[in-house]
C-alpha positions in Angstrom: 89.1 -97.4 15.5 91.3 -94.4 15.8 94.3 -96.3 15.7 93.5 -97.5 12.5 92.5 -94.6 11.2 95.6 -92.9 11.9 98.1 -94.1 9.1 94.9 -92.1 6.7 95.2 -89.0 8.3 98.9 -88.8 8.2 98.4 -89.7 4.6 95.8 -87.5 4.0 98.1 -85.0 5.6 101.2 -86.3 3.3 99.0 -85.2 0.3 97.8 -81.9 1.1 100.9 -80.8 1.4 102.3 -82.3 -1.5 99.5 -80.7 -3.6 100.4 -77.2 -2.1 104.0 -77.4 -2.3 103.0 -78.0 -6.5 100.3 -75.1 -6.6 103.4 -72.7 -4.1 105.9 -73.9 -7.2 103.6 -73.1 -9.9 102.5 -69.9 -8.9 106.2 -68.9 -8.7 107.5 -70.4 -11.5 104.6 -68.5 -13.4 105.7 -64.9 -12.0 109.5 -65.9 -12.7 109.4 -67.3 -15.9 109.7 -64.3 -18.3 112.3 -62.3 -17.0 114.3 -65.8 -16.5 113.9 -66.4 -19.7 114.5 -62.8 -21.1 117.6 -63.0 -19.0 118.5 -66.6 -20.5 118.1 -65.2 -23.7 120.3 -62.5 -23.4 123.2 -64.6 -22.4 122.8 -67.4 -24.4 120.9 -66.1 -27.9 118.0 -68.4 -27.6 114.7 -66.9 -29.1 116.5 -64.7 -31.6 117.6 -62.4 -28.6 121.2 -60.6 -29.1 123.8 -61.5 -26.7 123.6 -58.6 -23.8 127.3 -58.3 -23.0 130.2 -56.8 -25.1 132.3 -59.5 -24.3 130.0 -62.5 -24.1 132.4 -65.5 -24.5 135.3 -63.8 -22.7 136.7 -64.6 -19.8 136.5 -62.0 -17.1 140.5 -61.3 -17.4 140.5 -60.7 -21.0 140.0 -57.6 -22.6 136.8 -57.2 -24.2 138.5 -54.6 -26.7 140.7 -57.9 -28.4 136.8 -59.3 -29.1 136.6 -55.9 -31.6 139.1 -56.5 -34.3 137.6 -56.8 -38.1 138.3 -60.0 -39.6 139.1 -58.5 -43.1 139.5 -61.6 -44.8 135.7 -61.9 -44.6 133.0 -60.9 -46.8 131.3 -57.7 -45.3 127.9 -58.8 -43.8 124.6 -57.5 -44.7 122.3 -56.1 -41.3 118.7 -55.0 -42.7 116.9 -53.6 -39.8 113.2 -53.6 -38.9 110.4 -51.3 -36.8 107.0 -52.1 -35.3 104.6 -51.3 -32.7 101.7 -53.1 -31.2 97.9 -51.9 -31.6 97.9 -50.2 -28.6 100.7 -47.9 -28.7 99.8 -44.8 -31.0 103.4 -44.3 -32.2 105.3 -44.4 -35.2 108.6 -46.3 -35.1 111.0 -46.5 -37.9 114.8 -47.4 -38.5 117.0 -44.6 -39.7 118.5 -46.8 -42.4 117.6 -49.6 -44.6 120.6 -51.6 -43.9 124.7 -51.4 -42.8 127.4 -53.6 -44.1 129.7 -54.8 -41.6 133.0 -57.0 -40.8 132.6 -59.5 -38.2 134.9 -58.0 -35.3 134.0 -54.5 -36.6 131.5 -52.1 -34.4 128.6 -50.5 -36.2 126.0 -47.6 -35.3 122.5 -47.7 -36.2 119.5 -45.4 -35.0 115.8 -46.1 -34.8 113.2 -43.0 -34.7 110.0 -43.0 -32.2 107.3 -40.1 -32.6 104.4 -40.6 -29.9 101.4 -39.4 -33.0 99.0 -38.8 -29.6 97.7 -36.2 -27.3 99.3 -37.5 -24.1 102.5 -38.5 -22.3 103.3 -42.4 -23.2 105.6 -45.0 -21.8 106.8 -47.6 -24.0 109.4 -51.0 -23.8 111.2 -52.3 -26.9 112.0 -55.6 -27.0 114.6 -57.2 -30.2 115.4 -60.6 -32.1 117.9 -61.4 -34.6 117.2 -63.5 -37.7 118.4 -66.0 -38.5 117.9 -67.2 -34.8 121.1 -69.0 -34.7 123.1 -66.2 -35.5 121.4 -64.6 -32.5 124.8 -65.6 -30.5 127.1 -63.8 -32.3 125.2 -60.6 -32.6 126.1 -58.7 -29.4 124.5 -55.0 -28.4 126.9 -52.9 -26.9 124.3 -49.9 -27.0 120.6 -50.7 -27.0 117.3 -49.4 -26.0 115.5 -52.7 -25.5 114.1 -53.8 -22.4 114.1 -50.0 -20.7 111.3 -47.8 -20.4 111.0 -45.2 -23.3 108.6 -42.1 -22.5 107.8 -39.8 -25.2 106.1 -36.0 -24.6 102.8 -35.6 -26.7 104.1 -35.6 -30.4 107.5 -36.3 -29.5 110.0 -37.4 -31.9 113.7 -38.7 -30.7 116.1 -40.9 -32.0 117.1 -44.2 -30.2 120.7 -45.5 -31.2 122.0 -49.0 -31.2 126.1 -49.8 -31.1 126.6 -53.0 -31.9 129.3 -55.8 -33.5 128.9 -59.2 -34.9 131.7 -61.4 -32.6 134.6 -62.6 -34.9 133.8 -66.3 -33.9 130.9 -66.0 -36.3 133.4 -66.6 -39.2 134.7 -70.1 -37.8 131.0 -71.7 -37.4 130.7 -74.0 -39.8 126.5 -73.6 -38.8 126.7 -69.6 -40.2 128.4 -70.3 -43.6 126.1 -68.8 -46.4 124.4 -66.3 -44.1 124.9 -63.1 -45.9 122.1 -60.9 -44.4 120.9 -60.7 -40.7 117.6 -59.0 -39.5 117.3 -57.1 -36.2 114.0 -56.9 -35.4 112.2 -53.8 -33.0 108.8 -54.2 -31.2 107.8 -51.5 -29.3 105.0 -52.3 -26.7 103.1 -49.6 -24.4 104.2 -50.0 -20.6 102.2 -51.8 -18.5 102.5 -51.8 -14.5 101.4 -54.2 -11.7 99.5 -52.9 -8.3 103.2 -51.9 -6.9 103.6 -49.4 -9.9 107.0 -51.9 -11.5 107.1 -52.3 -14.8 105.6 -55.6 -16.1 108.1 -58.3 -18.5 107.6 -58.1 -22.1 107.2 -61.4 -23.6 110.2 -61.7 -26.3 108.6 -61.7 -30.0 111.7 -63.3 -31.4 
């Protein structure tokens, strides 16, 4: 009788650990998910996020500075800005300008303005999309203050800049042609913490 129940209880066994390993994966796939992606994003431009690097689609032995040269035989590009915050956070966040007008290959400076409108000491995270998504891998942040946390004094006001060029490939994409204008979008998010006291991901809101 034991012999023949044998080949169950290894199969039994088999299964239990199958069903862990899956519920081991999940859990950790879970935890990992947003900062992989975040950090996809910013490499790539999926989600609307700007590329991270200065030098995105050059290789390590080029210089980063040939990636900054205007293409002047291009119609100067449009970049409207935007500002918001969630419910929680008792700030008020604005851009500086309405909008720049840029070359592709040509650097640009832009500032945002945060005022903390409460009684206490607040720690916020920004996080940033670009629309149209697609041009989202052209559009690359030398200067930011996305993704870092932000804290602002009771009824603190301060000024967050944001250097930044659209890369000169943009102008041979046949996919781009008839974009004129292109959004970038602010979200500023009060900072939340695990048990360990790190900073929790933001979920991108592009």
């Amino acid at each position: 009788m034991e012999q023949l129940r044998a080949p169950f209880k290894d199969r039994n066994r088999t299964t239990v650990y199958y069903v862990l390993s899956v519920i081991l994966g999940t859990v950790a796939l879970s935890y990992g998910s947003v900062p992989m992606y975040k950090m996809i994003c910013q490499t790539t431009g999926w989600g609307g996020q700007p590329i991270k690097s200065a030098a995105h689609n050059s290789s390590s032995t080029s210089d980063p500075s040939a990636r900054l040269t205007p293409v002047t035989t291009s119609p100067r590009l449009r970049i409207t800005f935007n500002g918001s915050v969630s419910d929680v956070l008792p700030w008020k966040f604005v851009p500086q300008q309405r909008e720049v007008r840029v070359l592709p290959g040509e650097t640009a400076l832009a500032f945002y303005r945060a005022t903390n409108t409460s009684d206490e000491d607040i720690i916020g995270v920004a996080t940033y999309s670009v629309t149209p998504g697609q041009v989202a891998q052209y559009f690359s942040k030398i200067q930011c203050f996305c993704f870092e946390e932000q804290r602002l004094n009771a009824g603190e006001t301060v000024d967050m800049p944001v250097f930044f060029y659209i890369d000169p490939e943009f102008v041979n994409d046949l996919n781009m042609k008839g974009i004129e204008t292109i959004t970038l979008s602010y979200t500023f998010f009060k900072a939340r913490y695990d048990r360990e006291g790190h900073l929790k991901p933001v979920a991108n809101t592009g």
